[in-house]
Backbone bond lengths (Angstrom), bond angles and torsions (degrees), N, CA, C in turn:
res aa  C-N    CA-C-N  psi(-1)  N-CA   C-N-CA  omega(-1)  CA-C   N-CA-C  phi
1 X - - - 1.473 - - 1.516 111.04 -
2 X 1.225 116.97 -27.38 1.597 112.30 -162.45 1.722 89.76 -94.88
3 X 1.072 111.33 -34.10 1.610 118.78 179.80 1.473 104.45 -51.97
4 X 1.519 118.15 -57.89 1.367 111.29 -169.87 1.890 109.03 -79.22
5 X 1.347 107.53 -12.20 2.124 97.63 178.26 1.858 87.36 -76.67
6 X 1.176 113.03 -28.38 2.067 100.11 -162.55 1.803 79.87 -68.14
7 X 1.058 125.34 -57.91 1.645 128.69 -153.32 1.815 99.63 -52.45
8 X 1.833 104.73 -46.02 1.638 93.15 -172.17 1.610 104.69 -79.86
9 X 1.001 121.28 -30.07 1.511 121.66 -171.22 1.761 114.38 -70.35
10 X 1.694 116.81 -16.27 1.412 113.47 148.24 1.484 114.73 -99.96
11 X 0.948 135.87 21.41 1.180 142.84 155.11 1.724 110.63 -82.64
12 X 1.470 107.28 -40.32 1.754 99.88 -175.05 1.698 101.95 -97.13
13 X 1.537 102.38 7.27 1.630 91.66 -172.22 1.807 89.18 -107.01
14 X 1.376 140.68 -8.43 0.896 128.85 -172.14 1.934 99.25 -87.66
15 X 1.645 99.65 -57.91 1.534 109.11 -178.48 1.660 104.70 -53.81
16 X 1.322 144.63 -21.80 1.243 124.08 152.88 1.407 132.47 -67.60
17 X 1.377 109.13 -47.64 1.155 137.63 164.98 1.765 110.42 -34.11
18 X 1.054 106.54 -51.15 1.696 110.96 157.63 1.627 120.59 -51.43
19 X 1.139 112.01 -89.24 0.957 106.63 167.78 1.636 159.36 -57.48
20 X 1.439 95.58 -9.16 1.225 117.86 151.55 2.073 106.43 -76.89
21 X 0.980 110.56 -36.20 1.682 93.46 165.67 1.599 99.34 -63.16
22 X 1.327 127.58 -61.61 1.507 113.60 -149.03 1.634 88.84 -67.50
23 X 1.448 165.79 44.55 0.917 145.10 134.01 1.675 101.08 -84.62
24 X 0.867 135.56 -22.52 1.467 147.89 178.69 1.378 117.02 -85.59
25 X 1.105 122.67 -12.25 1.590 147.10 156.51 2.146 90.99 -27.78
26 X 1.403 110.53 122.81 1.299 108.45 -174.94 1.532 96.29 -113.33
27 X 1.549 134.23 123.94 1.228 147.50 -164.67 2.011 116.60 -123.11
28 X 0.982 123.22 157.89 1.398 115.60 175.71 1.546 93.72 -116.24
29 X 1.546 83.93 153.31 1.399 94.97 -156.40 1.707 101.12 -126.54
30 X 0.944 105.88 151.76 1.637 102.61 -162.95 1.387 125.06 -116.42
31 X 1.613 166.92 118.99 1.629 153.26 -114.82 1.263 78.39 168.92
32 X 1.689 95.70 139.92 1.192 130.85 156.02 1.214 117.43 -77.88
33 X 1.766 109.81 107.61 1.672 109.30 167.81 1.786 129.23 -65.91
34 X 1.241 119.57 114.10 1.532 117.17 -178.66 1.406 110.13 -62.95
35 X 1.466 118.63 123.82 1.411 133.42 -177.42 1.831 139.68 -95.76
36 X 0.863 167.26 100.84 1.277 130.53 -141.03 1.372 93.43 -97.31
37 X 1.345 121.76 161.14 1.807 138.04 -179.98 0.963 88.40 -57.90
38 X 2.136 113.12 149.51 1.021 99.26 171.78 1.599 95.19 -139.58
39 X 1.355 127.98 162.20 1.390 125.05 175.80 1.470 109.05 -112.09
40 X 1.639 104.03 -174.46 1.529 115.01 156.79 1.431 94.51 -144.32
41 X 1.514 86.82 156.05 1.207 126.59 -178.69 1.721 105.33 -78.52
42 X 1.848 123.10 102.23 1.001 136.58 148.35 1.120 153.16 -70.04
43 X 1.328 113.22 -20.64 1.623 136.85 -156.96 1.692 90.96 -131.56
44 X 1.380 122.17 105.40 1.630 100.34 159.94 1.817 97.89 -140.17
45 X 1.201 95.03 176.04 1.431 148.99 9.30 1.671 109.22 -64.85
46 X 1.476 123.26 130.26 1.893 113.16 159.39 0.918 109.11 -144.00
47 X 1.436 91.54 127.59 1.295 150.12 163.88 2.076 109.00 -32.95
48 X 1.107 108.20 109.33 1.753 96.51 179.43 1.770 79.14 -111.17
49 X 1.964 89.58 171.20 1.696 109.77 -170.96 1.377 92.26 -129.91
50 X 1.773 78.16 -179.12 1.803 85.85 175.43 1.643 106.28 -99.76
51 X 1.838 126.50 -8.64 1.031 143.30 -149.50 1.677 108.90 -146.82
52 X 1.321 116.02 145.64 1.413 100.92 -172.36 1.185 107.11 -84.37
53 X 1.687 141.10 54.50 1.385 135.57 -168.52 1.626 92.09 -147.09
54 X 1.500 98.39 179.78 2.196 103.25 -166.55 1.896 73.36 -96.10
55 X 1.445 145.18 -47.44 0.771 93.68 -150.35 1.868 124.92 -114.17
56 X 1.043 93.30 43.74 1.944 132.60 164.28 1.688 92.19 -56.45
57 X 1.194 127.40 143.48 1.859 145.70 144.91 1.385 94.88 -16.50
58 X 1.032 128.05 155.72 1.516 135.23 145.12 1.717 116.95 -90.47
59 X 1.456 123.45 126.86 1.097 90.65 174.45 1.754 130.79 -115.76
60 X 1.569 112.43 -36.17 1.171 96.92 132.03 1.667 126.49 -148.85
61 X 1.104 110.84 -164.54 1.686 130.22 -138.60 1.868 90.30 -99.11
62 X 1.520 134.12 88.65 1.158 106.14 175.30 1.670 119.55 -92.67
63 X 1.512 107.61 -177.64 1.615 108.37 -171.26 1.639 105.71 -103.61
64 X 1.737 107.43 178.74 1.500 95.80 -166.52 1.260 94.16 -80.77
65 X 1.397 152.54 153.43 1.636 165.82 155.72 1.413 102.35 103.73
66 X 1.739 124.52 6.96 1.415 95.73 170.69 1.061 131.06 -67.46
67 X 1.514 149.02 -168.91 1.497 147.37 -167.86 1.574 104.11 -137.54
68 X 1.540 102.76 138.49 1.932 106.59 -176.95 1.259 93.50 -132.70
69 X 1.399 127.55 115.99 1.585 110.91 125.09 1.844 136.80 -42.21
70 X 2.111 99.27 115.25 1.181 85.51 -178.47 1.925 116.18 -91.52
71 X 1.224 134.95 136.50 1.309 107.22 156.21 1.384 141.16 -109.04
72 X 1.210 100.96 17.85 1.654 127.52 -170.63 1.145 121.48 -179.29
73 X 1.337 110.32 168.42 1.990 114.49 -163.06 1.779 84.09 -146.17
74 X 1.706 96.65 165.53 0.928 136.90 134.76 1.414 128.70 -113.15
75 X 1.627 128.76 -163.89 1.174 117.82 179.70 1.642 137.64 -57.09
76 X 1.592 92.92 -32.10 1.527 130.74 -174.24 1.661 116.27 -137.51
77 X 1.321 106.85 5.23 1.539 106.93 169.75 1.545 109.13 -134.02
78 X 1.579 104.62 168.02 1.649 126.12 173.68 1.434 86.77 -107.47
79 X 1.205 111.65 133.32 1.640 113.97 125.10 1.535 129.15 -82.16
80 X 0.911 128.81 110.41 1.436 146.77 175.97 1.428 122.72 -96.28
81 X 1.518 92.99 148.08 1.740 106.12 156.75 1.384 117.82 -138.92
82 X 1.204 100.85 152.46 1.743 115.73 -161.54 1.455 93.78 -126.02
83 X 1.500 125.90 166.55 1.190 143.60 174.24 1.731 112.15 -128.92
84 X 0.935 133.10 118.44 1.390 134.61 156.86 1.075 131.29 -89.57
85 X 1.329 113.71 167.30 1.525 135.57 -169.06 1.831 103.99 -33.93
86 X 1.004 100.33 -67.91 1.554 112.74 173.27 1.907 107.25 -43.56
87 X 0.827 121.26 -47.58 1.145 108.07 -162.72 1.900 113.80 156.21
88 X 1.857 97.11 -55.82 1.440 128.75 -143.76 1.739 83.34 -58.16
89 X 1.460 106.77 151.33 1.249 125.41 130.91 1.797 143.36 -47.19
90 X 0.536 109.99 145.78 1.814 104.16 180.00 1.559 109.00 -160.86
91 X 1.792 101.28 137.17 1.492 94.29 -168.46 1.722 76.34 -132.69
92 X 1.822 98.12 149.58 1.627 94.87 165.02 1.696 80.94 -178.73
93 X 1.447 117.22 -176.48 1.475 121.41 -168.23 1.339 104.16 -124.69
94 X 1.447 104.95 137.50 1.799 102.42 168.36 1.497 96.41 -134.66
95 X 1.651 103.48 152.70 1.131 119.39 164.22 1.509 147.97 -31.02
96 X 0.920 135.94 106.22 1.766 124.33 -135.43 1.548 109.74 -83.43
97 X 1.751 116.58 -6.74 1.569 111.90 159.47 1.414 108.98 -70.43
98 X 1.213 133.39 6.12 1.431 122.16 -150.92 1.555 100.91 -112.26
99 X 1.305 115.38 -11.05 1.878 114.44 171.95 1.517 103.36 -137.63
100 X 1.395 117.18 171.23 1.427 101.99 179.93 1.730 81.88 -137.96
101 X 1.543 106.94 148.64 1.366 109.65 -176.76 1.220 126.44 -108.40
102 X 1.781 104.16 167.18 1.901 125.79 -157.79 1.241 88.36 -41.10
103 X 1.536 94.06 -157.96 1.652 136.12 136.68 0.844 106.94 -82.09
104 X 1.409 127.22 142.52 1.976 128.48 162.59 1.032 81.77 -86.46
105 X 1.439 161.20 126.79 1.246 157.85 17.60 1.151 116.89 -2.97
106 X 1.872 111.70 132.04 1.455 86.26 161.64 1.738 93.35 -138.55
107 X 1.408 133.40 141.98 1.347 124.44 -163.00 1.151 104.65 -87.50
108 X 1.743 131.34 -171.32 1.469 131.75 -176.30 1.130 111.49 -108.97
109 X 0.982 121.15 170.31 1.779 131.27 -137.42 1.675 73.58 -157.09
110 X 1.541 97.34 123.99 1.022 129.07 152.58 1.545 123.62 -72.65
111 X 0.957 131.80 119.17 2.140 123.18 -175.57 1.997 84.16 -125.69
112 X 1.560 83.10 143.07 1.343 110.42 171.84 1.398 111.21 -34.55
113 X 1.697 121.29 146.66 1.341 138.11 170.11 2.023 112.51 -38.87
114 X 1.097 104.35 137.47 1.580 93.59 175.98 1.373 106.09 -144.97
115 X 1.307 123.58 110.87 1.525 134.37 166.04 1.369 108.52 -20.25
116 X 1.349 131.90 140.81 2.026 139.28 -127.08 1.873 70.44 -138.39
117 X 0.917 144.68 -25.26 1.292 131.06 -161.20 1.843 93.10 -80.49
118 X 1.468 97.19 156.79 2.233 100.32 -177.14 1.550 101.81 27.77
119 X 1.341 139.31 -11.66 1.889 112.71 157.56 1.087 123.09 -104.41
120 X 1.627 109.88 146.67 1.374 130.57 -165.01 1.181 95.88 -108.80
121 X 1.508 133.86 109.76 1.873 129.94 169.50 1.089 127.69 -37.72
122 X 1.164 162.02 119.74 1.166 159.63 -106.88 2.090 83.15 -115.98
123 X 1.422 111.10 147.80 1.409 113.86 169.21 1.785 107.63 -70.52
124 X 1.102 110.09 133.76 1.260 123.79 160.22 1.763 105.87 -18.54
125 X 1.470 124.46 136.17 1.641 114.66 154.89 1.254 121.35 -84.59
126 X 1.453 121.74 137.78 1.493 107.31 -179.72 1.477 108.91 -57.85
127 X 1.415 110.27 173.18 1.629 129.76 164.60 1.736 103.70 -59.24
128 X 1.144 106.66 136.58 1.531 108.24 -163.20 1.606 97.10 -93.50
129 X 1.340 136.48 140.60 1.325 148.51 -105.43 1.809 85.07 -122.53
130 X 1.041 147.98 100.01 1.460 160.85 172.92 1.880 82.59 -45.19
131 X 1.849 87.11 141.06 1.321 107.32 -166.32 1.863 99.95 -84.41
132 X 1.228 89.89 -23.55 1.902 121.89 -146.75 1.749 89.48 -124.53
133 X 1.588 104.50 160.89 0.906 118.29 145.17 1.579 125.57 -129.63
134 X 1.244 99.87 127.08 1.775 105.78 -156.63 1.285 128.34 -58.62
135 X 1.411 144.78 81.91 1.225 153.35 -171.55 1.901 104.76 -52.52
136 X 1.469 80.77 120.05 2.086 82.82 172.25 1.840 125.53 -51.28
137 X 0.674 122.66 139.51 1.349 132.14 172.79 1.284 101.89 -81.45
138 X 1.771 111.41 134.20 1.199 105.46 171.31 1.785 102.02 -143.04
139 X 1.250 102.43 125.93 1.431 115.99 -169.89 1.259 100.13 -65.69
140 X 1.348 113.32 134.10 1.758 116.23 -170.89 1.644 99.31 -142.85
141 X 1.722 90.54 116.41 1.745 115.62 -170.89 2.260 106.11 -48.11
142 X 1.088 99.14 -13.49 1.305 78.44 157.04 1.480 117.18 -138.26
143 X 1.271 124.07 -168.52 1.563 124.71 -146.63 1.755 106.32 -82.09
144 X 1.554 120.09 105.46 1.269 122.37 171.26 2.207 101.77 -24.25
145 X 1.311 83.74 154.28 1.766 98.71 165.63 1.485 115.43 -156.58
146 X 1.399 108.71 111.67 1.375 129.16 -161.84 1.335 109.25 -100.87
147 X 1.404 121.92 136.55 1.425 102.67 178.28 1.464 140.16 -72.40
148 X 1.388 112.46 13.36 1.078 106.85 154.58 1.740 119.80 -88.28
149 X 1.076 95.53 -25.78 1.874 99.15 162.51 1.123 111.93 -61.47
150 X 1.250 135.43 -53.40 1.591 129.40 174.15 1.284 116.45 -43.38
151 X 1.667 119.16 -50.74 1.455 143.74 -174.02 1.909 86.63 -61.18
152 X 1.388 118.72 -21.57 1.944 92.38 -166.89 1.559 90.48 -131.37
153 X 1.631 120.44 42.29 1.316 123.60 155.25 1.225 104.56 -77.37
154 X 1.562 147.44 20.93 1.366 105.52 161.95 1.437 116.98 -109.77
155 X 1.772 102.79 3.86 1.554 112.40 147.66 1.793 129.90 -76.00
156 X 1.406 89.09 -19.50 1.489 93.36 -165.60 1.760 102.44 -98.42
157 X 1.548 121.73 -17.95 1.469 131.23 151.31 0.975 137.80 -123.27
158 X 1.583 100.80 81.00 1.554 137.38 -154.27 1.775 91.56 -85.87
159 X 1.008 137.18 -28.14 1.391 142.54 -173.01 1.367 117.85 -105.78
160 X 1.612 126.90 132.20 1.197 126.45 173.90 1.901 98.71 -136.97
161 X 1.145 110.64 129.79 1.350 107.91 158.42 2.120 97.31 -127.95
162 X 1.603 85.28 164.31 1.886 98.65 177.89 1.277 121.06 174.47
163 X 1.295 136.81 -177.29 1.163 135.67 167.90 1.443 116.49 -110.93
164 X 1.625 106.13 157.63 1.712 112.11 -160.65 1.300 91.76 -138.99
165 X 1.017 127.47 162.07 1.364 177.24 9.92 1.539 161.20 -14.02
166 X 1.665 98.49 150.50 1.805 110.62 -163.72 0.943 111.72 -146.90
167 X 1.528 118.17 126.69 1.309 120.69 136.60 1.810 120.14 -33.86
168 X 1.130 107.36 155.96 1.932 84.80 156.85 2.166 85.42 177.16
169 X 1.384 93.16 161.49 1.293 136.58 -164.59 1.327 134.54 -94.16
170 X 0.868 165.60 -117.74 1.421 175.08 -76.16 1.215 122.65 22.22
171 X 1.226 100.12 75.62 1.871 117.21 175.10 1.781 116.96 -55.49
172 X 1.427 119.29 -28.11 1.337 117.34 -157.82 1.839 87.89 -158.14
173 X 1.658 87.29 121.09 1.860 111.33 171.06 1.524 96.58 87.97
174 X 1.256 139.01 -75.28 1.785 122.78 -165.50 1.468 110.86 -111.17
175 X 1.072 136.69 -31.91 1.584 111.47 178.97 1.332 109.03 100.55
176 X 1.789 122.68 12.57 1.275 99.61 -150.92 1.555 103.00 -104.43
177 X 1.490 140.27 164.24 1.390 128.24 156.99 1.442 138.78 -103.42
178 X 0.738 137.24 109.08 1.251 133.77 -159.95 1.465 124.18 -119.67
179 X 1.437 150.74 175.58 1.733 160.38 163.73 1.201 107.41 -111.08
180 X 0.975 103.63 138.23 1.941 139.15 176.41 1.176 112.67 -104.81
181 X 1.424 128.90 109.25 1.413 120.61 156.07 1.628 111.01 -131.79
182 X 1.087 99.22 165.51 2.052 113.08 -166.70 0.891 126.52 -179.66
183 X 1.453 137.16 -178.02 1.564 154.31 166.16 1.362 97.55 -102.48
184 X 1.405 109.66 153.32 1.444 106.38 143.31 1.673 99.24 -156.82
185 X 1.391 114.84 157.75 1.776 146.43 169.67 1.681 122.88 -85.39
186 X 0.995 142.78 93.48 1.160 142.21 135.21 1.432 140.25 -58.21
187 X 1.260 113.07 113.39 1.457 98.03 173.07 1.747 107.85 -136.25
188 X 1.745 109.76 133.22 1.442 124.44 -168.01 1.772 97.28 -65.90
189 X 1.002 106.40 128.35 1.629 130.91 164.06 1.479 109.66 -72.29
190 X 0.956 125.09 -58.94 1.645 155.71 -177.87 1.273 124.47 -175.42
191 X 1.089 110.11 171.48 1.652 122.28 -168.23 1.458 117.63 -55.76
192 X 1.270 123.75 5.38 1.134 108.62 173.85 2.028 100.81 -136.73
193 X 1.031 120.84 6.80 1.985 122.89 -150.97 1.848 98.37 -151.92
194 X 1.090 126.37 128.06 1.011 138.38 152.46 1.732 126.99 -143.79
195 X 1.254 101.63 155.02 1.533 118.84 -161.56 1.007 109.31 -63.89
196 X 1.430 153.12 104.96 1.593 133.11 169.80 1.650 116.51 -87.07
197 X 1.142 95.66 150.16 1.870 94.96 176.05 1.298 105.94 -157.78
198 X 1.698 103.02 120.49 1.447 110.00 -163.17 1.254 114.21 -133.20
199 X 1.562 139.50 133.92 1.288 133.02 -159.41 1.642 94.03 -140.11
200 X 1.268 110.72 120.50 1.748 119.40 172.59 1.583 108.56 -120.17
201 X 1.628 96.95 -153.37 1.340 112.62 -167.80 1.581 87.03 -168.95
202 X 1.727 101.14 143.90 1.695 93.22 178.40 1.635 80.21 -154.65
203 X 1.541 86.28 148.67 1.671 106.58 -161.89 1.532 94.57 -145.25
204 X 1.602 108.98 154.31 1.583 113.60 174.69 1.570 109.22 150.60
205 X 1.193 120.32 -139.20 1.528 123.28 156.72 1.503 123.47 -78.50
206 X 1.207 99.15 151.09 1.573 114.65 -157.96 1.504 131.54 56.55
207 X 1.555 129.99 -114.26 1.275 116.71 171.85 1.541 125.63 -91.18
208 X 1.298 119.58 136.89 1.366 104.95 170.18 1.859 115.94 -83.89
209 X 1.286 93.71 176.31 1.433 101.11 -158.99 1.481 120.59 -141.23
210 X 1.098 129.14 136.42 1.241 141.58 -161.05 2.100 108.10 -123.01
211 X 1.373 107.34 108.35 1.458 101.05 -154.31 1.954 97.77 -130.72
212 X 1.406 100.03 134.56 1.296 102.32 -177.75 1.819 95.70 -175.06
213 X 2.310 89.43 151.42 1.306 87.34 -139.35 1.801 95.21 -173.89
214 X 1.550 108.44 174.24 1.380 100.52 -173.78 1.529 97.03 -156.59
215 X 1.312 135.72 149.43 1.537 138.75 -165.41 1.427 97.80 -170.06
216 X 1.578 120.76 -159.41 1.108 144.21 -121.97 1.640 100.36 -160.87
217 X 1.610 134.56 101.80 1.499 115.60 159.29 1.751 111.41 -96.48
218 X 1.112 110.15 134.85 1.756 112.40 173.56 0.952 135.05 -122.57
219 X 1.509 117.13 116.17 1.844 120.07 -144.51 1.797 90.53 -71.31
220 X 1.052 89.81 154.76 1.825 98.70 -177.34 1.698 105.74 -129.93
221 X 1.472 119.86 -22.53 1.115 110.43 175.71 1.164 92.60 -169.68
222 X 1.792 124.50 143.44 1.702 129.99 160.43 1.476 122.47 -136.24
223 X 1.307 110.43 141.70 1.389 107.56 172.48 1.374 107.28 -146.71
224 X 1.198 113.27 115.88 1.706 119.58 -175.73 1.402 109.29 60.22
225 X 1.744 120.62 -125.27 1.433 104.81 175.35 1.414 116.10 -112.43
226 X 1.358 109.33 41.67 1.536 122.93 147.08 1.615 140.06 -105.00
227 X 1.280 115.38 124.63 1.526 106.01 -154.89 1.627 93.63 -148.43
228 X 1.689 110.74 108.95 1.288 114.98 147.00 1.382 134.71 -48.39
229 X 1.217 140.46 142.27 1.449 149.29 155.17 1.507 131.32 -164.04
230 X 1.236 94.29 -179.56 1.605 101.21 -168.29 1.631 111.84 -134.85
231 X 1.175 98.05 137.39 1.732 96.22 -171.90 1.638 102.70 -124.21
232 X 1.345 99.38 156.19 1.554 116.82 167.42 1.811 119.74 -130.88
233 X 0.995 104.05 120.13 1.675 109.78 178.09 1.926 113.54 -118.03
234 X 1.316 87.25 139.63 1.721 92.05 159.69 1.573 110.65 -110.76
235 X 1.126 109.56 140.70 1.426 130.84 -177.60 0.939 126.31 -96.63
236 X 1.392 168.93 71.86 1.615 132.79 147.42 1.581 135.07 -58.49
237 X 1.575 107.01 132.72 1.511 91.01 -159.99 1.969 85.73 -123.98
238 X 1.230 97.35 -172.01 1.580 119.35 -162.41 1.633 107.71 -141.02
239 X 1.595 110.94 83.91 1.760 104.07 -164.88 1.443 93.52 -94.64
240 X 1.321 106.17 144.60 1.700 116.64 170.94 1.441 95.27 -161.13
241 X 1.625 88.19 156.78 1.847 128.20 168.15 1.834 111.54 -126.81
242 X 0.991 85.19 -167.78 1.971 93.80 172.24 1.128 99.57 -61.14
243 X 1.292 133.70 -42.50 1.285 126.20 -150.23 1.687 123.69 -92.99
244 X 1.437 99.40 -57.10 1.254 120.89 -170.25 1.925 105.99 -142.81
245 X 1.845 95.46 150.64 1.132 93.60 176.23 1.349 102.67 -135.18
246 X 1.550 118.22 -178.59 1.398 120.33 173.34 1.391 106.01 -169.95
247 X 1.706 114.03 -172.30 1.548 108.67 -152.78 1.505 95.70 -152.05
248 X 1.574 108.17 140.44 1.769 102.18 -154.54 1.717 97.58 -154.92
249 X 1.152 118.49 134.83 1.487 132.81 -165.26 2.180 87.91 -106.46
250 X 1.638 105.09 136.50 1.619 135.93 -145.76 1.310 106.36 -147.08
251 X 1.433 112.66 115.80 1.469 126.62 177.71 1.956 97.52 -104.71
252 X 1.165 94.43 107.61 1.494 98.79 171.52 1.771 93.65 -107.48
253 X 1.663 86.59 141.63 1.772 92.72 157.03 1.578 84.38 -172.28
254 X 1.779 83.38 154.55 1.702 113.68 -168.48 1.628 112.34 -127.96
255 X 1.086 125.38 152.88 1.974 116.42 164.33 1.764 95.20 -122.33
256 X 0.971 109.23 144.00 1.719 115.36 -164.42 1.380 117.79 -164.46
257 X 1.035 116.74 161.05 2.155 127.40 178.17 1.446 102.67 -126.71
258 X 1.565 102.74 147.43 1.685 103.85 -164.43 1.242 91.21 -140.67
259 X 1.284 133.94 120.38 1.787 155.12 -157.78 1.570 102.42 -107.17
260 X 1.377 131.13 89.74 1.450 112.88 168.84 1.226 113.73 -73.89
261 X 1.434 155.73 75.16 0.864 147.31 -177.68 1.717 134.62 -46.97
262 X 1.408 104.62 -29.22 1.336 120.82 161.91 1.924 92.71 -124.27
263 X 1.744 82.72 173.11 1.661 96.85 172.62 1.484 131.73 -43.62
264 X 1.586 85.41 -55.12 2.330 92.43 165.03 1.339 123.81 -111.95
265 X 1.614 100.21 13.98 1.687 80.66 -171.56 1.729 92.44 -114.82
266 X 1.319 119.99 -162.71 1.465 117.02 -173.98 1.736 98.84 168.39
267 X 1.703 100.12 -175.52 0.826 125.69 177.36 1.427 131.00 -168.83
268 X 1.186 132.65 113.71 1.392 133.59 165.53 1.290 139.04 -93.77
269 X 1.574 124.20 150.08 1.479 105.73 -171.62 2.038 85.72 -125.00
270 X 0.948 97.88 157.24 1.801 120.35 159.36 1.014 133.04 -118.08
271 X 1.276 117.51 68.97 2.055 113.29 -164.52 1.246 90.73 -60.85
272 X 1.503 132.51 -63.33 1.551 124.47 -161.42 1.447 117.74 -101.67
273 X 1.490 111.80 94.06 1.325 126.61 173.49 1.648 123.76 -129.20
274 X 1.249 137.20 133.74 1.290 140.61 -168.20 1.977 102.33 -136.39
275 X 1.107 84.61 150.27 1.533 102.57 161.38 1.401 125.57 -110.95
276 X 1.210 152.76 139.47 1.318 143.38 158.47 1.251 114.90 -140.19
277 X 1.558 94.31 134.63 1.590 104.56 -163.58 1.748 95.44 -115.64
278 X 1.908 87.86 107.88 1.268 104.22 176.41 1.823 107.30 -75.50
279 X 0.816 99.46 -53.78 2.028 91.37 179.20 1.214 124.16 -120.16
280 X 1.481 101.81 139.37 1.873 93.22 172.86 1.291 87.38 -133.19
281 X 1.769 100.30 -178.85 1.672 113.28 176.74 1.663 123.72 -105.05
282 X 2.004 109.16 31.50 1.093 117.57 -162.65 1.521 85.52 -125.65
283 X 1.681 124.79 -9.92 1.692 119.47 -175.72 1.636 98.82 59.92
284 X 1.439 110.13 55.94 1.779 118.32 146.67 1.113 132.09 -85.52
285 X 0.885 113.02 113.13 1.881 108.95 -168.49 1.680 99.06 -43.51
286 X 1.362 109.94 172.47 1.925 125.93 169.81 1.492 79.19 -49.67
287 X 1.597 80.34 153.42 1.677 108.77 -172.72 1.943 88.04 -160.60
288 X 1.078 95.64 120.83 1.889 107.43 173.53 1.251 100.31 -142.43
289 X 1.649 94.95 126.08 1.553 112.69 172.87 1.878 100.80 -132.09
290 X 1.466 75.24 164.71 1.507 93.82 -149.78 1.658 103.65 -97.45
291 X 1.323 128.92 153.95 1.498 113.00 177.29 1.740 100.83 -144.69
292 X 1.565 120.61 -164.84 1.072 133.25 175.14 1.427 95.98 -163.24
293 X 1.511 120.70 104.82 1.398 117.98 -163.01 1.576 108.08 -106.03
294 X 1.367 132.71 136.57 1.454 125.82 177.08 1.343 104.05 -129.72
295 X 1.631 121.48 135.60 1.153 104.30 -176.47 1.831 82.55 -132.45
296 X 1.383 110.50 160.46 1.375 150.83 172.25 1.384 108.53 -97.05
297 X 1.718 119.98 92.25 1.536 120.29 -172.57 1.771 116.51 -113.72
298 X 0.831 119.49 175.42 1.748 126.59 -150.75 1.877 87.88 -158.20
299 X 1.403 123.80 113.86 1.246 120.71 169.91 1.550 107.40 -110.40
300 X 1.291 134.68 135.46 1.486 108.03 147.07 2.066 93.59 -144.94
C-alpha cells in the first residue's frame, strides 16, 4: 500500500511538473508598430516654411528623393518632419504638389521574448487610417510648375525681349503727330528693378527720329501674372529731314500694367507716358510729347 501512494504521488508530481513548465514556455511575440505617412520629395528644388502660406520665411531647400514624415495637412499643405545628419528633428510645411506619397504600410516589429505565464499579448494595432488619399504621380514630358515656382519667376525670367509701339503727340512747342515703332531688352536686377533698353524709330510730321537708350523698370505692385510699374529711360535721339539734321538727349518715363498671359509671352500697355527732350544741339526750347506705349513681350 505505501509502495503504490509513493508510485501515484510521482506520477501526479511529474504530470504537473510538465505542465507547469510549459506555462513558462518563453515565446516572441509580435505588434504592430504605429508609423507616420511618409512622402518623397518629387518636385525640387522645395522650398519648406515656417507657415502653411508662400509668404511665411522659407526654411529649408529640399532635394529630389528626399523623405518627410507627414503628420498633418491643410488644404494645400503637409506639415512635416525631417531628420538630419545630426540627429535633430525639424518640423516646417511644404506644399503638397512638391512630394508624392509612400504606402502607409507599416511592417511588424518583432519585441523581445516574454515569459507566456500572467501575460496576455497585446492585440495586434490596426493599420493606422491615411490622413490623405494618395493621388498617382504622373511623369509629365515637360517640366512640372508649382506655384511656388511661378511665385519665383521673376528670378527664373530674368530676360524679356519684344516689340513696342506708340502713337505720340506734341503737347508743347509744335503740334506735331507722329508713330513709334522698336525693340526693346529687359533684364531683372532683382525682384523688384530691372534694366530697360529700348531702341525705336518715330516717323510722322516734321522730323523723323532715330531713338535709343537705357533706364530703369520698377515693379510697383504684383499679383499672379499681373504687375503694375513705372519706368524711367534716358534717350539720345538723331532728328532729321531732307534738309538738316541734329542730335538731342530724351527723358522718357511711363506708369503701366503688364499681363503675362502665358508663362513667356505677355503684354503691356502705358496709357501715361511722355518724353521730354531736355537738350538738343539746334537750341530748341523743351519740347514734350505725349505717347501711349504697348509693347508685345517674350520672357524666358
Amino acid at each position: 500500500m505505501t509502495y503504490q501512494l509513493k508510485m501515484t504521488f510521482a506520477l501526479l508530481i511529474l504530470f504537473f511538473s510538465q505542465g507547469f513548465a510549459a506555462d513558462y514556455t518563453v515565446k516572441d511575440t509580435t505588434v504592430i508598430a504605429r508609423k507616420l505617412p511618409t512622402a518623397t520629395v518629387v518636385i525640387a528644388p522645395a522650398k519648406t516654411r515656417t507657415k502653411p502660406s508662400f509668404q511665411s520665411p522659407a526654411l529649408y531647400t529640399l532635394k529630389l528623393g528626399d523623405k518627410v514624415s507627414i503628420f498633418s495637412q491643410t488644404k494645400d499643405w503637409f506639415a512635416i518632419r525631417l531628420q538630419t545628419k545630426q540627429g535633430s528633428i525639424l518640423a516646417s510645411w511644404i506644399e503638397k504638389t512638391a512630394v508624392q506619397i509612400d504606402s502607409p504600410k507599416s511592417p511588424p516589429v518583432v519585441v523581445r521574448p516574454v515569459p507566456a505565464l500572467g501575460f496576455i499579448p497585446p492585440k495586434p494595432l490596426p493599420m493606422p487610417t491615411p490622413i490623405f488619399t494618395p493621388a498617382p504621380f504622373v511623369e509629365s514630358p515637360r517640366q512640372n510648375i508649382t506655384a511656388t515656382q511661378r511665385r519665383e519667376k521673376k528670378e527664373e525670367n530674368a530676360h524679356q525681349i519684344g516689340l513696342l509701339a506708340a502713337p505720340t503727340y506734341d503737347v508743347y512747342q509744335f503740334g506735331a503727330n507722329q508713330k513709334r515703332v522698336g525693340l526693346f531688352y529687359t533684364h531683372r536686377l532683382n525682384s523688384t528693378v530691372a534694366l530697360d533698353v529700348p531702341a525705336s524709330y518715330s516717323f510722322g510730321d516734321g522730323f523723323n527720329s532715330i531713338q535709343a537708350g537705357a533706364g530703369l523698370m520698377i515693379d510697383v505692385w504684383q499679383k499672379g501674372a499681373w504687375l503694375i510699374f513705372s519706368r524711367i529711360d534716358i534717350l539720345g535721339e538723331r532728328f532729321y529731314d531732307s534738309t538738316k539734321h541734329f542730335y538731342a538727349a530724351t527723358l522718357d518715363a511711363g506708369f503701366g500694367v503688364q499681363w503675362m498671359f502665358v508663362p513667356n509671352f505677355g503684354v503691356s500697355l502705358e496709357p501715361f507716358s511722355a518724353e521730354v527732350m531736355g537738350y538738343n544741339t539746334e537750341s530748341i526750347p523743351l519740347n514734350v510729347r505725349a505717347q501711349g506705349i504697348m509693347r508685345l513681350i517674350y520672357s524666358w
